[in-house]
Biopython code that builds the backbone (N, CA, C, O; Angstrom):
import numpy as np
from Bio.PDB.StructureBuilder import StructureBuilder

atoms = [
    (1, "UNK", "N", (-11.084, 2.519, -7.184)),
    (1, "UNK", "CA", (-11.308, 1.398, -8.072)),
    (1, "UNK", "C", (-9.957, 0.870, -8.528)),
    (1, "UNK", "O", (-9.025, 1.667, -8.646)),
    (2, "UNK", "N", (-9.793, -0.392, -8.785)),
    (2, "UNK", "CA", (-8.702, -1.039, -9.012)),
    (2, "UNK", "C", (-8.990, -1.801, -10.637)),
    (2, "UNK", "O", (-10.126, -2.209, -10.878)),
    (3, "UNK", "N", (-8.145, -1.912, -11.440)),
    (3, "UNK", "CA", (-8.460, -2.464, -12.603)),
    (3, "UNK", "C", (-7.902, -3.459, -12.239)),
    (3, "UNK", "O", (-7.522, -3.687, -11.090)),
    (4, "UNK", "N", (-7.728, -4.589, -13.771)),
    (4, "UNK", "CA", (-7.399, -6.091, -13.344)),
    (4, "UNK", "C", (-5.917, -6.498, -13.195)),
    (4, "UNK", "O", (-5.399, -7.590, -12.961)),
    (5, "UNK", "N", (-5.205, -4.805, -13.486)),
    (5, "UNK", "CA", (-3.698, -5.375, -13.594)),
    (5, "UNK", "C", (-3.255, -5.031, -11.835)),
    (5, "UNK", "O", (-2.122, -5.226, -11.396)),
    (6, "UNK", "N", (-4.475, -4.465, -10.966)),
    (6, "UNK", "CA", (-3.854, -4.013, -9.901)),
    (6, "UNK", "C", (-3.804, -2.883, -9.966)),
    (6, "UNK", "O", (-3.112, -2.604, -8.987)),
    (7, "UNK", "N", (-4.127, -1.714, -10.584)),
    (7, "UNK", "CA", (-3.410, -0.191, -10.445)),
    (7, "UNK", "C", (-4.509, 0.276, -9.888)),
    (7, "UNK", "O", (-5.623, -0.027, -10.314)),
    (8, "UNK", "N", (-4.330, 1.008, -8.949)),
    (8, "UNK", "CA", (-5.404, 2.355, -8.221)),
    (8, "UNK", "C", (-5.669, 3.642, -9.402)),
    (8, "UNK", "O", (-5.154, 4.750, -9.553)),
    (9, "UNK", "N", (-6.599, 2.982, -10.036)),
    (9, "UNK", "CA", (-7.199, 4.097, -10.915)),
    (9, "UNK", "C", (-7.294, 5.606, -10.348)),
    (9, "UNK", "O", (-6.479, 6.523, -10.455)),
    (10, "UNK", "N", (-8.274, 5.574, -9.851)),
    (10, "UNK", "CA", (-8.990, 6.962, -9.301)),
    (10, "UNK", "C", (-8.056, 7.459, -8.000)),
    (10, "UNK", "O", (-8.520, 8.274, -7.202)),
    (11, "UNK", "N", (-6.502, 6.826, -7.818)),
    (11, "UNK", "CA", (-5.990, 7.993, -6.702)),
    (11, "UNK", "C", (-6.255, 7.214, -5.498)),
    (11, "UNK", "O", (-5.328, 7.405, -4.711)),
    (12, "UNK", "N", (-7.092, 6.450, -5.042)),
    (12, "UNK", "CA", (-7.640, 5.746, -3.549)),
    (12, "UNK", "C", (-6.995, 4.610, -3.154)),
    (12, "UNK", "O", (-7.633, 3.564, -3.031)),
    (13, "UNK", "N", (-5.453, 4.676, -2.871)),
    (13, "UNK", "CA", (-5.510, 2.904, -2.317)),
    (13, "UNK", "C", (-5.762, 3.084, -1.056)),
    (13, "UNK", "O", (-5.793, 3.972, -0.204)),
    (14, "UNK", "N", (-5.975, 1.691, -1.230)),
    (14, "UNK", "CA", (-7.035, 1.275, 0.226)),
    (14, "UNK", "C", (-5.955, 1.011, 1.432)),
    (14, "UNK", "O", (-6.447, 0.977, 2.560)),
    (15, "UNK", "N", (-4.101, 0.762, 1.290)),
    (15, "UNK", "CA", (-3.821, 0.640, 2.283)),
    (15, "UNK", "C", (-2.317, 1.414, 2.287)),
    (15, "UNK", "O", (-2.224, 2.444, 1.621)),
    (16, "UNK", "N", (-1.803, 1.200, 2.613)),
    (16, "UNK", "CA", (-0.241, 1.531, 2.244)),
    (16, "UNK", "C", (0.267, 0.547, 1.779)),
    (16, "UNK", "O", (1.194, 0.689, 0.981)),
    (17, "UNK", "N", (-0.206, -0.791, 2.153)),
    (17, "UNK", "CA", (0.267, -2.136, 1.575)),
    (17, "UNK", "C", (0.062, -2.144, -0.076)),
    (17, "UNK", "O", (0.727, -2.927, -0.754)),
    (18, "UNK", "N", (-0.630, -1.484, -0.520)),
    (18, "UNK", "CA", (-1.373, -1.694, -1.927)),
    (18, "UNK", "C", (-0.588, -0.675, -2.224)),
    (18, "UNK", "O", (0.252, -1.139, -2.995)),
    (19, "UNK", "N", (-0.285, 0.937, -1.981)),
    (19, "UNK", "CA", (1.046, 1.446, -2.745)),
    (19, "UNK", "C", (2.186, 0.695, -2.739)),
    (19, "UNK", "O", (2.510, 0.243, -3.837)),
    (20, "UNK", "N", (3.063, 0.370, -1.566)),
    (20, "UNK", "CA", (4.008, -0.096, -1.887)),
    (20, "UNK", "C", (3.850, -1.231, -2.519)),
    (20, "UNK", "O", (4.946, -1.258, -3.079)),
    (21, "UNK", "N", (3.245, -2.331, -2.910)),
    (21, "UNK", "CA", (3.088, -3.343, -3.938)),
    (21, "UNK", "C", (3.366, -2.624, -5.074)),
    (21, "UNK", "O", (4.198, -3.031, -5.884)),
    (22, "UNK", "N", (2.586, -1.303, -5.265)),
    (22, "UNK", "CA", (2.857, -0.995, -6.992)),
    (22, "UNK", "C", (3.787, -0.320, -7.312)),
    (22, "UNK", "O", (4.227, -0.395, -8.459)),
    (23, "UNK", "N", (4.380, 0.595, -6.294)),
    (23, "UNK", "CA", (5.547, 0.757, -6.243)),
    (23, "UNK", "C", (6.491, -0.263, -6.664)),
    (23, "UNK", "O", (7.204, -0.118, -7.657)),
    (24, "UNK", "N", (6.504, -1.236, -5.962)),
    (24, "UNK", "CA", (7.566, -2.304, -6.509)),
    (24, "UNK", "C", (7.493, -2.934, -7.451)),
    (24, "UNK", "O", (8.493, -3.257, -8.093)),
    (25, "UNK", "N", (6.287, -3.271, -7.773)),
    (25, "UNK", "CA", (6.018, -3.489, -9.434)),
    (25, "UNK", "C", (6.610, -2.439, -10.608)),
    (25, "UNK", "O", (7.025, -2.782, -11.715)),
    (26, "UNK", "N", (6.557, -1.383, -10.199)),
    (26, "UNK", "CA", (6.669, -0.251, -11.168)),
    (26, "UNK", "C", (8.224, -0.488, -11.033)),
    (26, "UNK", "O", (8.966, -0.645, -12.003)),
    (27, "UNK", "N", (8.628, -0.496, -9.717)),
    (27, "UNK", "CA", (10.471, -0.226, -9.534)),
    (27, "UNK", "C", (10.962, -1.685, -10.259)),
    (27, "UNK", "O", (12.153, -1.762, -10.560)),
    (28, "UNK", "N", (10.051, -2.877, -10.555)),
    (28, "UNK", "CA", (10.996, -4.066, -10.870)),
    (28, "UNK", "C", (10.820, -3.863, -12.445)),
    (28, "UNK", "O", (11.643, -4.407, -13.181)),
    (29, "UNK", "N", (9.718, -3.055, -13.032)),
    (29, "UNK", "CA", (9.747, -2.974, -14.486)),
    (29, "UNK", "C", (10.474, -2.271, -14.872)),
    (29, "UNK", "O", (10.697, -2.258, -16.083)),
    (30, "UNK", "N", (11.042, -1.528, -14.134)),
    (30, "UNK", "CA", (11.931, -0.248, -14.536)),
    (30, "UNK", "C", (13.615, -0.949, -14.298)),
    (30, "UNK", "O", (14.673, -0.352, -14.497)),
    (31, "UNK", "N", (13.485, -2.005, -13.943)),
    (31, "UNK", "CA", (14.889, -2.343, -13.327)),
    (31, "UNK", "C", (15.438, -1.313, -11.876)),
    (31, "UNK", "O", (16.603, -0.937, -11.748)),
    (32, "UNK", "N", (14.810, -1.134, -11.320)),
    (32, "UNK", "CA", (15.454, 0.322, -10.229)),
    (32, "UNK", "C", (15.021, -0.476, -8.992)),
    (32, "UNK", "O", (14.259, -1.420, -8.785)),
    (33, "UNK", "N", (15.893, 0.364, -8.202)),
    (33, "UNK", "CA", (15.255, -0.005, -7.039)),
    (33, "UNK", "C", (13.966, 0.783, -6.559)),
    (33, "UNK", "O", (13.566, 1.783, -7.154)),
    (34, "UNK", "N", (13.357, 0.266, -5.456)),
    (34, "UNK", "CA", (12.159, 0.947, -4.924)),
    (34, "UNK", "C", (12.202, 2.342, -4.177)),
    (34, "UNK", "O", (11.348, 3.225, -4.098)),
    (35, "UNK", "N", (13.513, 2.244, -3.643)),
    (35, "UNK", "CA", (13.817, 3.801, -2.981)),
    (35, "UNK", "C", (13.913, 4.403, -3.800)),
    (35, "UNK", "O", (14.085, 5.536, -3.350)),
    (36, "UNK", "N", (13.923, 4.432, -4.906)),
    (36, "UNK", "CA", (14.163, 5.844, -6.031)),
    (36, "UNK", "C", (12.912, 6.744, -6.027)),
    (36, "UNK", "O", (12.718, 7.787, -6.652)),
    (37, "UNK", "N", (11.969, 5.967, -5.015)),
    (37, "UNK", "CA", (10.408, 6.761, -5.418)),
    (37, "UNK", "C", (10.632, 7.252, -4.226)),
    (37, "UNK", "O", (9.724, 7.991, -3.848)),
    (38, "UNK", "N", (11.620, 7.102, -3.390)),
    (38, "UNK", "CA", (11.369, 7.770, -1.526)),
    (38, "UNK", "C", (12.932, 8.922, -1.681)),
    (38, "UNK", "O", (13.360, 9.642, -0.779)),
    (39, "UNK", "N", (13.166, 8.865, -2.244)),
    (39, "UNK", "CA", (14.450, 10.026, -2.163)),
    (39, "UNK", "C", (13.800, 11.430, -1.804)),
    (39, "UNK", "O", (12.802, 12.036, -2.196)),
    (40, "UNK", "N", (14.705, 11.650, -0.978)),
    (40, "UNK", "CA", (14.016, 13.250, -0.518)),
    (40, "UNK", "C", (14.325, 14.629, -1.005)),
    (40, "UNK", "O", (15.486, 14.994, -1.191)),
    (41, "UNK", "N", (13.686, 15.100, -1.132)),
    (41, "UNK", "CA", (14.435, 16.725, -1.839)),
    (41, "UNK", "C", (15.525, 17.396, -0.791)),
    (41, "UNK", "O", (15.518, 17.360, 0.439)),
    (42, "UNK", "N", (16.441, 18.006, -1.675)),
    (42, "UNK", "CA", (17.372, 18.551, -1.127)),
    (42, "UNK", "C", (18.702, 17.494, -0.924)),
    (42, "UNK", "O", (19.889, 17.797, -0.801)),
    (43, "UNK", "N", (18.060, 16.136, -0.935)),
    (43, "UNK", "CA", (19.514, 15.061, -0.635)),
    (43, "UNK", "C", (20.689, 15.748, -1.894)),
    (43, "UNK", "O", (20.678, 16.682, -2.696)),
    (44, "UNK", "N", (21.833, 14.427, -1.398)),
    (44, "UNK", "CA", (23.297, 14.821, -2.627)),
    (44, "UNK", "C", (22.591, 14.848, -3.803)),
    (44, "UNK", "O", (21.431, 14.966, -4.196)),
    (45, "UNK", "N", (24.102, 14.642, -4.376)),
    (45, "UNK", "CA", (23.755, 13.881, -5.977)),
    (45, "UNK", "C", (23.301, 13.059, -5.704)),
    (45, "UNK", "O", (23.685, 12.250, -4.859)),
    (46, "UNK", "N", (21.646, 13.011, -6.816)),
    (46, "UNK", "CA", (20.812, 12.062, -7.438)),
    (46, "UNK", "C", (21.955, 10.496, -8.202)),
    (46, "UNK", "O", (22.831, 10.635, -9.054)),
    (47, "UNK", "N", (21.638, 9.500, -7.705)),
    (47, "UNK", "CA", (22.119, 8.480, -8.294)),
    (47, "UNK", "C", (20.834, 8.204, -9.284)),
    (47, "UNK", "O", (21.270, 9.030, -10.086)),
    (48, "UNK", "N", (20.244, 7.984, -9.593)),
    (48, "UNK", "CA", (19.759, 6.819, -10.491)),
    (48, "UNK", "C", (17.895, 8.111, -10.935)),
    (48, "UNK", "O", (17.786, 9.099, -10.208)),
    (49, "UNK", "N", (17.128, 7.963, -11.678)),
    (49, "UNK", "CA", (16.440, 8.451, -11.898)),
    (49, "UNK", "C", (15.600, 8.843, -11.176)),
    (49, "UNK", "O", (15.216, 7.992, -10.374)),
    (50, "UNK", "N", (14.850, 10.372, -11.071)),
    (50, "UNK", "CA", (13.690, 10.429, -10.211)),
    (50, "UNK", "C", (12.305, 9.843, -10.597)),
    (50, "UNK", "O", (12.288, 9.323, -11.713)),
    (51, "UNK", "N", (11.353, 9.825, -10.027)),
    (51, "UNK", "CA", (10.115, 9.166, -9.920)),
    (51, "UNK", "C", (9.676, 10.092, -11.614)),
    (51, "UNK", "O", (9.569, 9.596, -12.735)),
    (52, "UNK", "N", (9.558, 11.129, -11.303)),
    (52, "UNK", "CA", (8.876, 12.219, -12.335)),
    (52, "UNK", "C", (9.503, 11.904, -13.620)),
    (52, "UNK", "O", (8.762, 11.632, -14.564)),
    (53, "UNK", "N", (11.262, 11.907, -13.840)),
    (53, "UNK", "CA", (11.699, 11.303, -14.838)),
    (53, "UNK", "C", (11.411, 9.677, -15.430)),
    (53, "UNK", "O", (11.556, 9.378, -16.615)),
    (54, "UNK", "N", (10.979, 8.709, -14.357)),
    (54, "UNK", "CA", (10.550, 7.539, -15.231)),
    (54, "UNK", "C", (9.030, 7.552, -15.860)),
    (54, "UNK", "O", (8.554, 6.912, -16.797)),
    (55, "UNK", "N", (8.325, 8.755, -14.778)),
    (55, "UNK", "CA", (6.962, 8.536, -14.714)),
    (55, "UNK", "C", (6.668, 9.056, -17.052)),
    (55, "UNK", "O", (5.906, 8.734, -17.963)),
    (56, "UNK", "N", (7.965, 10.028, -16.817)),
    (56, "UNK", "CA", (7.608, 10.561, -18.354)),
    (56, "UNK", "C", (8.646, 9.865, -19.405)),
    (56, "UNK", "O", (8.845, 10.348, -20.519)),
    (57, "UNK", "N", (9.318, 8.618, -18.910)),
    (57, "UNK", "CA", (9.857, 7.794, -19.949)),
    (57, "UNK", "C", (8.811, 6.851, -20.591)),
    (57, "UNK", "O", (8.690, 6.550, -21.778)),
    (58, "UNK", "N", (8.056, 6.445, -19.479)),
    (58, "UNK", "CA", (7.016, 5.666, -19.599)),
    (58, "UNK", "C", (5.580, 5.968, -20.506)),
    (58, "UNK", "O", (4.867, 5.272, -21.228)),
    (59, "UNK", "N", (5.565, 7.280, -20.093)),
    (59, "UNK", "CA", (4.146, 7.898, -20.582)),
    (59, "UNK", "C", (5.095, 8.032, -22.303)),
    (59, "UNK", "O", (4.461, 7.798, -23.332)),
    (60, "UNK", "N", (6.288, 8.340, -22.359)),
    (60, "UNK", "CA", (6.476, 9.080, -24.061)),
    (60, "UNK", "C", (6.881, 7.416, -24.613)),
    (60, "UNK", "O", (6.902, 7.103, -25.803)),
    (61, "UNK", "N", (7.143, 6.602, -23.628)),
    (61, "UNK", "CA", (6.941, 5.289, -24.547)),
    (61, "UNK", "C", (5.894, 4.748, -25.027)),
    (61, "UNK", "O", (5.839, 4.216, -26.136)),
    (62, "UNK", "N", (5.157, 4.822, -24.384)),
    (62, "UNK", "CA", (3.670, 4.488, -24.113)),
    (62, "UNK", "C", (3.137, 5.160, -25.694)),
    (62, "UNK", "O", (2.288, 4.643, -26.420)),
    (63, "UNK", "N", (3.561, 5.876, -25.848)),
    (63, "UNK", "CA", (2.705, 6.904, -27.021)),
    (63, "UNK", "C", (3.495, 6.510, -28.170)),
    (63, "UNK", "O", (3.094, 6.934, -29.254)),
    (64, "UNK", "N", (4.713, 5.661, -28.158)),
    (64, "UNK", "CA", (4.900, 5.349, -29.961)),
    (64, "UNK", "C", (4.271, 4.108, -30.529)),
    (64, "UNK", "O", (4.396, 3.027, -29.954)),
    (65, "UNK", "N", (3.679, 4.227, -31.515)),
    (65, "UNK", "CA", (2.702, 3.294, -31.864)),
    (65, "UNK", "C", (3.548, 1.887, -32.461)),
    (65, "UNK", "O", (3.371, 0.710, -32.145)),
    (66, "UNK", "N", (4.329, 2.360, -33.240)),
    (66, "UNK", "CA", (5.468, 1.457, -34.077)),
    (66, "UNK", "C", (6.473, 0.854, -33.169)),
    (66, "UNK", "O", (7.270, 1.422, -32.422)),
    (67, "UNK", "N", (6.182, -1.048, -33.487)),
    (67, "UNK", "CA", (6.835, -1.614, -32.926)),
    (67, "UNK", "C", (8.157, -1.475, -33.288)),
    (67, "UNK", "O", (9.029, -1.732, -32.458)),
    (68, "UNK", "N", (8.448, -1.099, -34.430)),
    (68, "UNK", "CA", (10.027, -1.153, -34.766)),
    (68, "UNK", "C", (10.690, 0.075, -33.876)),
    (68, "UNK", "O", (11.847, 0.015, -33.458)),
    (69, "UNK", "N", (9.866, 1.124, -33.656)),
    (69, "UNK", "CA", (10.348, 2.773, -33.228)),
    (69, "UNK", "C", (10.663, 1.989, -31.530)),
    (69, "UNK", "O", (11.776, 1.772, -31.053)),
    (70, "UNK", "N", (9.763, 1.786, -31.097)),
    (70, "UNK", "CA", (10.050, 1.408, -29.508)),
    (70, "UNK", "C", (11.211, 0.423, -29.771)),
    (70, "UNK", "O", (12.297, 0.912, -29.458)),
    (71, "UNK", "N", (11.276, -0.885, -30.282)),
    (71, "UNK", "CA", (12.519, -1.796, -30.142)),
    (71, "UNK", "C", (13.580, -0.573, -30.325)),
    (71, "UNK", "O", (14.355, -0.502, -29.372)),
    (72, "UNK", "N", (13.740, 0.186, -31.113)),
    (72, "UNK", "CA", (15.104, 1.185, -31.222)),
    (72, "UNK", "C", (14.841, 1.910, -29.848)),
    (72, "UNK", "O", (15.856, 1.749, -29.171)),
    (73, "UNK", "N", (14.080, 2.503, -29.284)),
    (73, "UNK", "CA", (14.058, 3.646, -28.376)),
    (73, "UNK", "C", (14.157, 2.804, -27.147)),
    (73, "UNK", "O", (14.477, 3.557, -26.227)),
    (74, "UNK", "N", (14.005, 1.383, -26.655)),
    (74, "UNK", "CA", (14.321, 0.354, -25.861)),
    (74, "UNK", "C", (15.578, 0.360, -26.116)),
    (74, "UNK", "O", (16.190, 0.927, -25.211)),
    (75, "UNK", "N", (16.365, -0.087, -27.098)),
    (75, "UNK", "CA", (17.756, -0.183, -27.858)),
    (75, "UNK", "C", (18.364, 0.741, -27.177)),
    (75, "UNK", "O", (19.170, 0.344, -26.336)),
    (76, "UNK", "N", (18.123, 2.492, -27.366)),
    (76, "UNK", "CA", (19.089, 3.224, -27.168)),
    (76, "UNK", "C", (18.973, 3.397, -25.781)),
    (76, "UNK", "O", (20.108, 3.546, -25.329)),
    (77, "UNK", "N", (18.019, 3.453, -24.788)),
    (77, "UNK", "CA", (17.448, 3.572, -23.759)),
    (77, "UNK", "C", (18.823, 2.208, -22.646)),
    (77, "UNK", "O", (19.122, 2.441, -21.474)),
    (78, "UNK", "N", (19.149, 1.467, -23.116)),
    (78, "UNK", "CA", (19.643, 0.093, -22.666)),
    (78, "UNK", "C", (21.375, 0.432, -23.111)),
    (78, "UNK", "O", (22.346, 0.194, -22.393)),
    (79, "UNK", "N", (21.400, 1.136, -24.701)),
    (79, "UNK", "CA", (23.089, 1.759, -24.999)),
    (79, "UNK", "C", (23.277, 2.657, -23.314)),
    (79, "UNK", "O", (23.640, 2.228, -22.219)),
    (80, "UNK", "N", (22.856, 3.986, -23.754)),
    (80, "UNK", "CA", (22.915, 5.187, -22.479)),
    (80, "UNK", "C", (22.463, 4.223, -20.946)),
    (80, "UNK", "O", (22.138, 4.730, -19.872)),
    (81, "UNK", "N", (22.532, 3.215, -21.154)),
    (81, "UNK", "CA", (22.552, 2.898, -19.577)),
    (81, "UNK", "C", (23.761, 2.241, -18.932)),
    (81, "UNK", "O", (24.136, 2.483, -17.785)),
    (82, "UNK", "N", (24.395, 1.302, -19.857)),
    (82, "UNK", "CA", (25.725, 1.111, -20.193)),
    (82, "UNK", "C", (26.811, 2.133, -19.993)),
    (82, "UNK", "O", (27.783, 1.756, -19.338)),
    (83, "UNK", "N", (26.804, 3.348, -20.443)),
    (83, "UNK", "CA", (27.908, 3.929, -20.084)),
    (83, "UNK", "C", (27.973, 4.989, -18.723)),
    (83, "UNK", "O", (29.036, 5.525, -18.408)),
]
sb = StructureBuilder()
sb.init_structure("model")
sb.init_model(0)
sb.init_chain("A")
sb.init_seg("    ")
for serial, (resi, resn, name, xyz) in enumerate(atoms, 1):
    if name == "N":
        sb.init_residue(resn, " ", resi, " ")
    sb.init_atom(name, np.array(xyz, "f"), 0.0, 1.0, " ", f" {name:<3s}", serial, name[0])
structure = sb.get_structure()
């Protein structure tokens, strides 16, 4: 099942075309590129975040209720990316 924003609820996309779409949706909200979700284990140094690390930036943003708390945690999130 698909809701109205596009996301494969229940785990089933119907093609590979329909992951990588949300893949890239997910990689353009994040500012990242799309290979960050295809990096393989064992490669060098990690450049840029793994899948698992945005998957739980997202979910612990997701959970502050207060608009003022997220504008700061966006804020510092955007400082630490800068340096």
């Amino acid at each position: 099942m698909t809701d109205a924003g596009g996301f494969d609820l229940d785990g089933t996309a119907k093609s590979a075309h329909e992951r990588e779409m949300l893949l890239r949706q997910i990689a353009d909200a994040l500012n990242i590129p799309v290979t960050t979700f295809r990096r393989r284990t064992g490669s060098s140094v990690a450049r840029g975040p793994s899948a698992a690390e945005c998957a739980a930036l997202l979910t612990a943003f997701s959970r502050i209720d207060d608009p003022d708390l997220r504008k700061e945690c966006l804020a510092l999130a955007e400082r630490y990316s800068r340096t």
